[in-house]
N, CA, C and O atoms as CSV, one atom per row, in Angstrom:
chain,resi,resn,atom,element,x,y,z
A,1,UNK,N,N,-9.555,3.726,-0.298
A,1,UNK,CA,C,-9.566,3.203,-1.628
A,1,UNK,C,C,-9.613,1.677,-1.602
A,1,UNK,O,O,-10.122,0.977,-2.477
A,2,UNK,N,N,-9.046,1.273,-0.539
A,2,UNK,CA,C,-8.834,-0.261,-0.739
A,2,UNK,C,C,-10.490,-0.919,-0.603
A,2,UNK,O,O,-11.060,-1.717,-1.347
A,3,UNK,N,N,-11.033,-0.160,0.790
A,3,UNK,CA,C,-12.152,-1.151,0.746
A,3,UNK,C,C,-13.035,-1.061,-0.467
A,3,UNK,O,O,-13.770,-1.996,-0.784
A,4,UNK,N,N,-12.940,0.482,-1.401
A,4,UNK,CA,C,-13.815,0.441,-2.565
A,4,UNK,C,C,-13.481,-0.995,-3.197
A,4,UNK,O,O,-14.206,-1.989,-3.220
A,5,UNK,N,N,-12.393,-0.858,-3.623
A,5,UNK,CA,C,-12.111,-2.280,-4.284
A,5,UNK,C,C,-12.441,-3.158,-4.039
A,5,UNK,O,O,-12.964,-3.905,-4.866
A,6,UNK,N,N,-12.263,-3.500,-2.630
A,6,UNK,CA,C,-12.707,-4.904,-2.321
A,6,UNK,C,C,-14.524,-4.897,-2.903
A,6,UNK,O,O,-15.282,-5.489,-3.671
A,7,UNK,N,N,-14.497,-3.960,-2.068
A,7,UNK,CA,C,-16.189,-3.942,-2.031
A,7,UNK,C,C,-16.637,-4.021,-3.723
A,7,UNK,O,O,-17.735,-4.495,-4.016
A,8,UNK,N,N,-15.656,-3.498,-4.842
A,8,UNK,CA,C,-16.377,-4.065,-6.281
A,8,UNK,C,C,-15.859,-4.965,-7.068
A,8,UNK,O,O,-16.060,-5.071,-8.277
A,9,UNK,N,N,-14.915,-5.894,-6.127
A,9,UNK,CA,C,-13.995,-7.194,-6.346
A,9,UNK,C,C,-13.053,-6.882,-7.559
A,9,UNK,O,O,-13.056,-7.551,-8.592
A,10,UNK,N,N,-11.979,-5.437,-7.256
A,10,UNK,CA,C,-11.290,-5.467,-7.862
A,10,UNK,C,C,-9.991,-6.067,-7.692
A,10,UNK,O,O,-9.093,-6.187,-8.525
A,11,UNK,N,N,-10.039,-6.537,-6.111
A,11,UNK,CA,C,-8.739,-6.833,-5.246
A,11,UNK,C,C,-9.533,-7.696,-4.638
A,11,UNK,O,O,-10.744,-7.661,-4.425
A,12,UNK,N,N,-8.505,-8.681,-4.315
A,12,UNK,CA,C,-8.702,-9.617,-2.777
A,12,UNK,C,C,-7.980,-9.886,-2.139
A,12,UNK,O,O,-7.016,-10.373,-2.731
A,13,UNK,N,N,-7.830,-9.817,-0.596
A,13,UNK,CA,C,-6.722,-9.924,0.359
A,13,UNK,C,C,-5.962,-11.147,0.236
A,13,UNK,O,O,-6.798,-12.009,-0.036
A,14,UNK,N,N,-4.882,-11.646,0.290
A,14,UNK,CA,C,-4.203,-12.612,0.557
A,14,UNK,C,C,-3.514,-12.949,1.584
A,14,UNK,O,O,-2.547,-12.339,2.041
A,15,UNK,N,N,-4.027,-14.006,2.007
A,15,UNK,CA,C,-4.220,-14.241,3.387
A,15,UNK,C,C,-4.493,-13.391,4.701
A,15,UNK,O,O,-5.622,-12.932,4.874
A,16,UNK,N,N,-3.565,-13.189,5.556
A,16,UNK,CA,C,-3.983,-12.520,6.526
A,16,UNK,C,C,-3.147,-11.279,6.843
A,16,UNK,O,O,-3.171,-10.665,7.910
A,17,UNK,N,N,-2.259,-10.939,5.562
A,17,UNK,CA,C,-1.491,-9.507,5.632
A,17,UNK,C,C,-2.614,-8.614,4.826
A,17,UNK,O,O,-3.789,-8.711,4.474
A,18,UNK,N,N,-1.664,-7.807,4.763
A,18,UNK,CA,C,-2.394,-6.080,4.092
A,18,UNK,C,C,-2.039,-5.846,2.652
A,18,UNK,O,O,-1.967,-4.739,2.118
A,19,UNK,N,N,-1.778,-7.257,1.957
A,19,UNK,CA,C,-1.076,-7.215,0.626
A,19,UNK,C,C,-2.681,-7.962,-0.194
A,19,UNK,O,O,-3.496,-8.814,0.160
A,20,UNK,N,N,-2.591,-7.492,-0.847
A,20,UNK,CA,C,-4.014,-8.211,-2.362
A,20,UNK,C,C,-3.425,-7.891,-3.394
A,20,UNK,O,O,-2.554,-7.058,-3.646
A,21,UNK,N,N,-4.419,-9.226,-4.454
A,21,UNK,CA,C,-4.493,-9.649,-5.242
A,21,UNK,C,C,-4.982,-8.729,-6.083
A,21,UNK,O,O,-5.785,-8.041,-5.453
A,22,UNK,N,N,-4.871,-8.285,-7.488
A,22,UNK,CA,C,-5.521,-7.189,-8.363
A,22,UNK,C,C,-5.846,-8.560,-9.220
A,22,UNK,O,O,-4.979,-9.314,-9.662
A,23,UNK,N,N,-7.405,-8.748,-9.377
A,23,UNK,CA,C,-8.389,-9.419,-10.133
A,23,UNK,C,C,-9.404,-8.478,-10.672
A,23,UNK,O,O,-10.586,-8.790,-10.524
A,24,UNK,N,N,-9.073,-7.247,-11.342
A,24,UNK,CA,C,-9.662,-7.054,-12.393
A,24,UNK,C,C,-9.716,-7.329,-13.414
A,24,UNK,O,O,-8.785,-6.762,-13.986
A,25,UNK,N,N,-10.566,-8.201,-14.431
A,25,UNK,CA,C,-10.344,-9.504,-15.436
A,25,UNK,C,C,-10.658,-8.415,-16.425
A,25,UNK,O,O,-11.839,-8.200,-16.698
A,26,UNK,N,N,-9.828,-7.803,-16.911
A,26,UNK,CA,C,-10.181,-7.266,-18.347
A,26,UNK,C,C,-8.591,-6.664,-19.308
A,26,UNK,O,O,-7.452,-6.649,-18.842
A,27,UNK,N,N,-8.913,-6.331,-20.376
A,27,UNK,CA,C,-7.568,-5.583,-21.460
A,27,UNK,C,C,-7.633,-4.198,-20.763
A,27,UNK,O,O,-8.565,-3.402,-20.647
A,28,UNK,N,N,-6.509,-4.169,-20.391
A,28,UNK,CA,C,-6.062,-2.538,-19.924
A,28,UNK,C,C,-6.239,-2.701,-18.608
A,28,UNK,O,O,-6.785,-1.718,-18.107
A,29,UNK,N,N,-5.961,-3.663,-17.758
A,29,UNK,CA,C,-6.079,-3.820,-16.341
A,29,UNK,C,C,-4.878,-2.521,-15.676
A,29,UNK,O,O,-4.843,-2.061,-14.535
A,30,UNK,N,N,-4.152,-2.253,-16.645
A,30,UNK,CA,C,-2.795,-1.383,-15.456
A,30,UNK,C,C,-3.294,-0.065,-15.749
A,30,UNK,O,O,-3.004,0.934,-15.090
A,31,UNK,N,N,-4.357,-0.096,-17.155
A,31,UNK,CA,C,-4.725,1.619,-17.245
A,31,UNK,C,C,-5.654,1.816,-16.024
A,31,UNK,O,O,-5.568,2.847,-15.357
A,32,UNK,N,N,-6.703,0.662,-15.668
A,32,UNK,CA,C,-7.610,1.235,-15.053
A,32,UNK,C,C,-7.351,1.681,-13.286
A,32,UNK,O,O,-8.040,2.419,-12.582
A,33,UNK,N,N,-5.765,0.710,-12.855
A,33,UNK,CA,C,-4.559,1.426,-11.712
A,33,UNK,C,C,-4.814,2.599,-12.167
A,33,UNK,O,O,-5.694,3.265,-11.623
A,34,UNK,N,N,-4.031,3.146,-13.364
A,34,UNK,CA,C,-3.530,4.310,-13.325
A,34,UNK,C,C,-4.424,5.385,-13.131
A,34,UNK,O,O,-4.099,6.440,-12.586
A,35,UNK,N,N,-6.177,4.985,-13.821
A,35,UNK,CA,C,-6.940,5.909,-13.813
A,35,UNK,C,C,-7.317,6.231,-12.378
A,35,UNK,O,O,-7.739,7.300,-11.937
A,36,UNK,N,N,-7.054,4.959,-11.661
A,36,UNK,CA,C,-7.619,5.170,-9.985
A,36,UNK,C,C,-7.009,6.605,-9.234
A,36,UNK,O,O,-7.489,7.424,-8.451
A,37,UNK,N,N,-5.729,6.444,-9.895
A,37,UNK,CA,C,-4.699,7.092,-9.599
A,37,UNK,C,C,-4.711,8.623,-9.852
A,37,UNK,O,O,-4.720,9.434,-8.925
A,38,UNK,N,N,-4.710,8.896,-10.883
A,38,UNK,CA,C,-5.557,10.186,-12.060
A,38,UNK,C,C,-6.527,10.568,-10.848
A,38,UNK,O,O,-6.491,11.226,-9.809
A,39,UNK,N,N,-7.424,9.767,-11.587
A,39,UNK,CA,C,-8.778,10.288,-10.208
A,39,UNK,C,C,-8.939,10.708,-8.871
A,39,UNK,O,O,-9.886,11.407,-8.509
A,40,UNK,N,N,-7.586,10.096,-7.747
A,40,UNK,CA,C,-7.218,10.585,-6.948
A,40,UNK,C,C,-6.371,11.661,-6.723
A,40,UNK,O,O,-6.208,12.255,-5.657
A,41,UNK,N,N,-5.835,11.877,-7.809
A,41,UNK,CA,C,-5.095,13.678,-7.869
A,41,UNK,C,C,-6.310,14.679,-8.387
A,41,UNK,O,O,-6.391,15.803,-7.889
A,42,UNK,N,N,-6.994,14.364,-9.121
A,42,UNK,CA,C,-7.963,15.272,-9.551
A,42,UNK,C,C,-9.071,15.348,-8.102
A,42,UNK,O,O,-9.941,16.218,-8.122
A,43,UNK,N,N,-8.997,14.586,-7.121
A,43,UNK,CA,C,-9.893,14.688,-6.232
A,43,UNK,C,C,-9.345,15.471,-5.151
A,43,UNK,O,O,-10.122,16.108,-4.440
A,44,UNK,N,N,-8.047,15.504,-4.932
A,44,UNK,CA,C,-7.257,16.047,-3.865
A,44,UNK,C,C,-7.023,15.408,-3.065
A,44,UNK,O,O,-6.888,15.796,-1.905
A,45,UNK,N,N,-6.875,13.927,-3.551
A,45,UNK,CA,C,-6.282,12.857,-2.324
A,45,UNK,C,C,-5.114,12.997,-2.263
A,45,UNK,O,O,-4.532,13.606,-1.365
A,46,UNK,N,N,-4.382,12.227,-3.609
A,46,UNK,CA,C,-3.106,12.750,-3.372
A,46,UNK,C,C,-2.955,14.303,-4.469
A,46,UNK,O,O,-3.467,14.640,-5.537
A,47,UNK,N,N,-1.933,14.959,-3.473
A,47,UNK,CA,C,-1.078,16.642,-3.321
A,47,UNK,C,C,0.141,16.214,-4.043
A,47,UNK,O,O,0.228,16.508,-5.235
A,48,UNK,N,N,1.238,15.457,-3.378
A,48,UNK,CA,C,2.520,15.139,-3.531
A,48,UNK,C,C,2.903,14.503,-5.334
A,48,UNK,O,O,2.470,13.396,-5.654
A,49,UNK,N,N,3.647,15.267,-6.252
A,49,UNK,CA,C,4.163,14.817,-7.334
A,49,UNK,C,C,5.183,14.389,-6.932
A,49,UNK,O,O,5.978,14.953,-6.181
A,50,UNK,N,N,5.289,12.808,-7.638
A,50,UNK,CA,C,6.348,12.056,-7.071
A,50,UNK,C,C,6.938,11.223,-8.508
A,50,UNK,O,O,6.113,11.468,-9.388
A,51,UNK,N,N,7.866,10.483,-8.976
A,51,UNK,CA,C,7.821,9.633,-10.475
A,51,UNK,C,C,7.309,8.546,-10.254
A,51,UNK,O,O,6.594,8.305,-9.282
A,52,UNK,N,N,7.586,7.836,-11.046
A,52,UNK,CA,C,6.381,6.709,-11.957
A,52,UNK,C,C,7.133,5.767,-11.768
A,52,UNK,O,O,6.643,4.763,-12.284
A,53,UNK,N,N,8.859,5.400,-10.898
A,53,UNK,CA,C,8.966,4.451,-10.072
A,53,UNK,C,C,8.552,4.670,-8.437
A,53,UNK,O,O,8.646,3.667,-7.729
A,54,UNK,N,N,8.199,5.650,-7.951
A,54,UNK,CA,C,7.943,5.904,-6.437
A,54,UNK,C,C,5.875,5.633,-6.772
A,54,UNK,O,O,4.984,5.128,-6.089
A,55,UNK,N,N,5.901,6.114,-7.786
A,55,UNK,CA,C,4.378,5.776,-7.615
A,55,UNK,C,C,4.046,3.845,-7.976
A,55,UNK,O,O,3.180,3.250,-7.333
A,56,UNK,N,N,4.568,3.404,-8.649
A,56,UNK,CA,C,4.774,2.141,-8.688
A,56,UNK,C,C,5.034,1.127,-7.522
A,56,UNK,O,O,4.407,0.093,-7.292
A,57,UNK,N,N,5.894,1.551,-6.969
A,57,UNK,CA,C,6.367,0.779,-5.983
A,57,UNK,C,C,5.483,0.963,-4.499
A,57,UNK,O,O,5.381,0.239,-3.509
A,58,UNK,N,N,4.689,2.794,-5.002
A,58,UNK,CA,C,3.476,2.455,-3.616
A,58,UNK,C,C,2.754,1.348,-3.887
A,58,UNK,O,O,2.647,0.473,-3.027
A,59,UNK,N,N,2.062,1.209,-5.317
A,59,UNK,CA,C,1.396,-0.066,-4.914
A,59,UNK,C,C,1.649,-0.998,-5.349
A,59,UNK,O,O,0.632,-1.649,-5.588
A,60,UNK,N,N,2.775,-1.615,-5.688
A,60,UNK,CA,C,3.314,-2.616,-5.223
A,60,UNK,C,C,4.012,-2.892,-3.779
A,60,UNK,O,O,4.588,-3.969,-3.630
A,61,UNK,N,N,3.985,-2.080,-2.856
A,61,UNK,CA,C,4.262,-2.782,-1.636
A,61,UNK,C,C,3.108,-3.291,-1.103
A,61,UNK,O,O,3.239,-3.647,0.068
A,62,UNK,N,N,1.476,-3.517,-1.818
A,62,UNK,CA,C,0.184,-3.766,-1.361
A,62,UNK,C,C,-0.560,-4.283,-2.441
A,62,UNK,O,O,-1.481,-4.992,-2.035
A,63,UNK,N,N,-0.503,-4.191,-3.615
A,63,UNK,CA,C,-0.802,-5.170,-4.836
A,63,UNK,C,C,-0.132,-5.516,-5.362
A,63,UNK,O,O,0.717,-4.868,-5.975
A,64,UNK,N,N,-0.312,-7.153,-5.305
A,64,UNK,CA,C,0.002,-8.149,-6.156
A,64,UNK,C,C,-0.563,-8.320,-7.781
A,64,UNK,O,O,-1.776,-8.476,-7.923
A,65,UNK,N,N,0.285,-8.293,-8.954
A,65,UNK,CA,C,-0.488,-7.944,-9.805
A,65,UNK,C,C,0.661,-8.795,-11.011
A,65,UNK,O,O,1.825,-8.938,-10.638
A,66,UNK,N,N,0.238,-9.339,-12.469
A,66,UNK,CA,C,1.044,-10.094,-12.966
A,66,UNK,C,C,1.687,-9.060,-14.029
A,66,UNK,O,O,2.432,-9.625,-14.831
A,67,UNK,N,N,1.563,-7.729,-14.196
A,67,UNK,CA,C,1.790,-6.526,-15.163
A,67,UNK,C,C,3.598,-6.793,-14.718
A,67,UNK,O,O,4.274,-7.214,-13.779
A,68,UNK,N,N,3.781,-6.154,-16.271
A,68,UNK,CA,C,6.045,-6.808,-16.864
A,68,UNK,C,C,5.934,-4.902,-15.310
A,68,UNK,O,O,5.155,-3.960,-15.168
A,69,UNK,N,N,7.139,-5.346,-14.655
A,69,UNK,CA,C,7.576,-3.815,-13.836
A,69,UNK,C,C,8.013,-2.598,-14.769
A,69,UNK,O,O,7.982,-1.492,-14.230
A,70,UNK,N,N,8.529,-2.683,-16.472
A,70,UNK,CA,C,8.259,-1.782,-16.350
A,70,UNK,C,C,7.255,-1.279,-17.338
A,70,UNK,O,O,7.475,-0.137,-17.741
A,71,UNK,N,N,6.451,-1.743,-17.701
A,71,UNK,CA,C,5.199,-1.536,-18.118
A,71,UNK,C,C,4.306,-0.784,-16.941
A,71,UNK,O,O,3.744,0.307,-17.032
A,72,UNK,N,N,4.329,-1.382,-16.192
A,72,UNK,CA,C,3.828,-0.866,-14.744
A,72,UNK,C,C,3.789,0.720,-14.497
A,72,UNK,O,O,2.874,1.471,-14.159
A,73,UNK,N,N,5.220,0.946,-14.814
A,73,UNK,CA,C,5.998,1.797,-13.997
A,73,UNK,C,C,5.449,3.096,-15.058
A,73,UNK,O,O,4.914,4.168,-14.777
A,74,UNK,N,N,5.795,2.554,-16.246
A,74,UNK,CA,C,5.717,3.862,-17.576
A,74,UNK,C,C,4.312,4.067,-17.592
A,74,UNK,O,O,4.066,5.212,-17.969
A,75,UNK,N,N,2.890,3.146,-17.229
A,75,UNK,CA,C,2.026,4.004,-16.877
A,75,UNK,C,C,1.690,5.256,-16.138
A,75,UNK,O,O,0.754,6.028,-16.344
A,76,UNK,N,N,2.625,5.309,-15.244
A,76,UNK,CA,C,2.010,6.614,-14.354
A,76,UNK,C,C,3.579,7.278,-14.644
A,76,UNK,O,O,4.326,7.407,-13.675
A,77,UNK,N,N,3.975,7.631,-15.810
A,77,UNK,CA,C,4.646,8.813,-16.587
A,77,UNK,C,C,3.678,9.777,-16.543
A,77,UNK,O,O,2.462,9.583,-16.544
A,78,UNK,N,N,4.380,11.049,-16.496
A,78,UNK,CA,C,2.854,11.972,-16.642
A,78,UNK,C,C,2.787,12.047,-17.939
A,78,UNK,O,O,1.771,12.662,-18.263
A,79,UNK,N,N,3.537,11.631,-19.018
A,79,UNK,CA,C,3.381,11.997,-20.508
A,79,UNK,C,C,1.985,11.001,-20.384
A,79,UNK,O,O,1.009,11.368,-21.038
A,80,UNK,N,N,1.855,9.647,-19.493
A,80,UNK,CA,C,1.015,9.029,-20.009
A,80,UNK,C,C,-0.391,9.236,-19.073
A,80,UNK,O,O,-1.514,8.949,-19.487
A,81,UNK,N,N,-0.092,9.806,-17.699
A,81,UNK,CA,C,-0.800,10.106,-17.025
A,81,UNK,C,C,-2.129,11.179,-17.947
A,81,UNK,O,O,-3.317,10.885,-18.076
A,82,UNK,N,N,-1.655,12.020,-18.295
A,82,UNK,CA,C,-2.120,13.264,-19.162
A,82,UNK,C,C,-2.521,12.795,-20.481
A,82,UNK,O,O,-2.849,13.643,-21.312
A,83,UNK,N,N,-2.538,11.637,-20.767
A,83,UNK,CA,C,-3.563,11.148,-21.946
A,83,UNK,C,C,-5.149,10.929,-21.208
A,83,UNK,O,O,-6.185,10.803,-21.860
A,84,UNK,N,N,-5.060,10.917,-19.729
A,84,UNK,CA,C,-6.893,10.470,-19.329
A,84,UNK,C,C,-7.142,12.276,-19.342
A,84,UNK,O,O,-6.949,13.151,-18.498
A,85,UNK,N,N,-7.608,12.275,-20.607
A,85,UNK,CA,C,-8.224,13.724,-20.659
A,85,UNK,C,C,-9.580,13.999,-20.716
A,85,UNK,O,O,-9.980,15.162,-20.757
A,86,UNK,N,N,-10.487,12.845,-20.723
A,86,UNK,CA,C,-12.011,12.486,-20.592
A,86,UNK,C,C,-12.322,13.238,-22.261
A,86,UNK,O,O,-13.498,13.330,-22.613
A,87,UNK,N,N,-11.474,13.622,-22.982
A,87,UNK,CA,C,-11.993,13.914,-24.225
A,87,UNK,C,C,-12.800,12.685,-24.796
A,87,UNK,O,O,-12.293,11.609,-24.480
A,88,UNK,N,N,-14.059,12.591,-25.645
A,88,UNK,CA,C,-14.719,11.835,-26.154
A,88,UNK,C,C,-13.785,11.586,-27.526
A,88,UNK,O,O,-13.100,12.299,-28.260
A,89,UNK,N,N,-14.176,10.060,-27.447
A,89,UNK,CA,C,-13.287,9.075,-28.691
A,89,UNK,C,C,-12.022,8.884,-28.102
A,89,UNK,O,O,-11.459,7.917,-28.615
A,90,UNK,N,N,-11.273,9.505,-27.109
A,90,UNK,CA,C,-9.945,9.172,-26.606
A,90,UNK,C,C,-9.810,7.862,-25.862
A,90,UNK,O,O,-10.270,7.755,-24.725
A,91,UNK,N,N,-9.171,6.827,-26.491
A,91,UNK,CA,C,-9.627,5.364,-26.191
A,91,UNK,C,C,-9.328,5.416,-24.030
A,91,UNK,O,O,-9.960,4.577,-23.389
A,92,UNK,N,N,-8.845,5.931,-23.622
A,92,UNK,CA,C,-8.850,6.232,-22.038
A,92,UNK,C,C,-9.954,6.677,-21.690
A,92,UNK,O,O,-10.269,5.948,-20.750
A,93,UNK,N,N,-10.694,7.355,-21.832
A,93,UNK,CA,C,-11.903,8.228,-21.207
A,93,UNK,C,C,-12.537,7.018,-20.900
A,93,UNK,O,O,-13.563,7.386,-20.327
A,94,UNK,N,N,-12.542,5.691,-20.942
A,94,UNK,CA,C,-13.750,4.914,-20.874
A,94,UNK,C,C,-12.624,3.902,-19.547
A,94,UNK,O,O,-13.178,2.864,-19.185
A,95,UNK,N,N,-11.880,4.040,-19.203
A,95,UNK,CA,C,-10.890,4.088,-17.845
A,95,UNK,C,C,-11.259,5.092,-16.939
A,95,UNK,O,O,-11.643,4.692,-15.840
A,96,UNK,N,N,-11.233,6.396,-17.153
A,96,UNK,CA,C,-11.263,7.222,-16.461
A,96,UNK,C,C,-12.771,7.338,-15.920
A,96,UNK,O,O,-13.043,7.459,-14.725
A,97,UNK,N,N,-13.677,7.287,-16.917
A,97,UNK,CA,C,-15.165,7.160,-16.468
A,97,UNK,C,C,-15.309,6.142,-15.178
A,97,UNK,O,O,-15.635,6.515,-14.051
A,98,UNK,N,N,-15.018,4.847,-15.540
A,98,UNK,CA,C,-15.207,3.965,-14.553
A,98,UNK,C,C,-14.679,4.291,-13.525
A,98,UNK,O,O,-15.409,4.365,-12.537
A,99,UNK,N,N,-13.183,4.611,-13.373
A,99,UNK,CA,C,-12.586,5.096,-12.021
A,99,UNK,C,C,-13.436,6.243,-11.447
A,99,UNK,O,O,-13.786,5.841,-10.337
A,100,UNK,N,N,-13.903,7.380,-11.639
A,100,UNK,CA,C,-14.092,8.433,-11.476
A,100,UNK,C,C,-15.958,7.932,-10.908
A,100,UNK,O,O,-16.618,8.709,-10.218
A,101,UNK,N,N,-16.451,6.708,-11.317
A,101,UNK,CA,C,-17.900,6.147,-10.875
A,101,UNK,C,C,-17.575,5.336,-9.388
A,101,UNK,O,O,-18.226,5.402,-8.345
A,102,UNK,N,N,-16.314,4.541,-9.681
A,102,UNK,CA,C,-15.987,3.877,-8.660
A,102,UNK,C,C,-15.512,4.285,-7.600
A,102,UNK,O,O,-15.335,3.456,-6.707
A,103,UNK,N,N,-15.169,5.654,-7.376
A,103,UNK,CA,C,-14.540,6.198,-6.508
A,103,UNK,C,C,-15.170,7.592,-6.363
A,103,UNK,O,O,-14.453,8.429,-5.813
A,104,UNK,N,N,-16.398,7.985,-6.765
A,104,UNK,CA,C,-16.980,8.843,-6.490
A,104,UNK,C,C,-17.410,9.556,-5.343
A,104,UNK,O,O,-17.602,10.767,-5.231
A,105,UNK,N,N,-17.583,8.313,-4.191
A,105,UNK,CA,C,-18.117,8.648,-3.047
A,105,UNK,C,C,-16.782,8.877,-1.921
A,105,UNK,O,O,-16.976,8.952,-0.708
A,106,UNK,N,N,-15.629,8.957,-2.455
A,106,UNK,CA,C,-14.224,9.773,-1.690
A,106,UNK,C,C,-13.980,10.539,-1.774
A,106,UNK,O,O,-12.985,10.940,-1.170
């Protein structure tokens, strides 16, 4: 997942550890995390249900990102997880689309 990112400059490494920068410049930068996220359970990357501080804190031990912690965190609630329902007009589906283009080839 990481090099997708790099490779569509959603992240950039900082300095010479294994920690980056999240420079996706847009409104809803923590939905389109979460959709990455979504997209990787619907793909069968990740198996393991875990909460929405253990999923948080995975990537924050590897993205740097300026989102309040717990704004962060209450994204990947599954109450909120389970709003990317790709239903048309559901203001998420247009998160989930992009994730689901960007990460297609995993």
């Amino acid at each position: 997942m990481k090099r997708v990112l790099l490779a569509e400059r959603w992240i950039v490494p900082i300095g010479d550890t294994d920690t980056y920068r999240y420079c996706k410049q847009s409104k809803g930068g923590r939905l389109y995390i979460a959709a990455l996220y979504y997209v990787l359970i619907e793909k069968g990357h990740i198996k393991m249900a875990i909460d929405a501080p253990q999923i948080a804190a995975s990537f924050n031990s590897w993205l740097v990102h300026d989102f309040e912690q717990s704004s962060f965190v209450k994204v990947f609630q599954a109450e909120e997880l389970s709003q990317f329902d790709g239903r048309e007009r559901n203001p998420r589906t247009k998160y989930l689309t992009e994730a689901r283009l960007l990460l297609r080839d995993l």
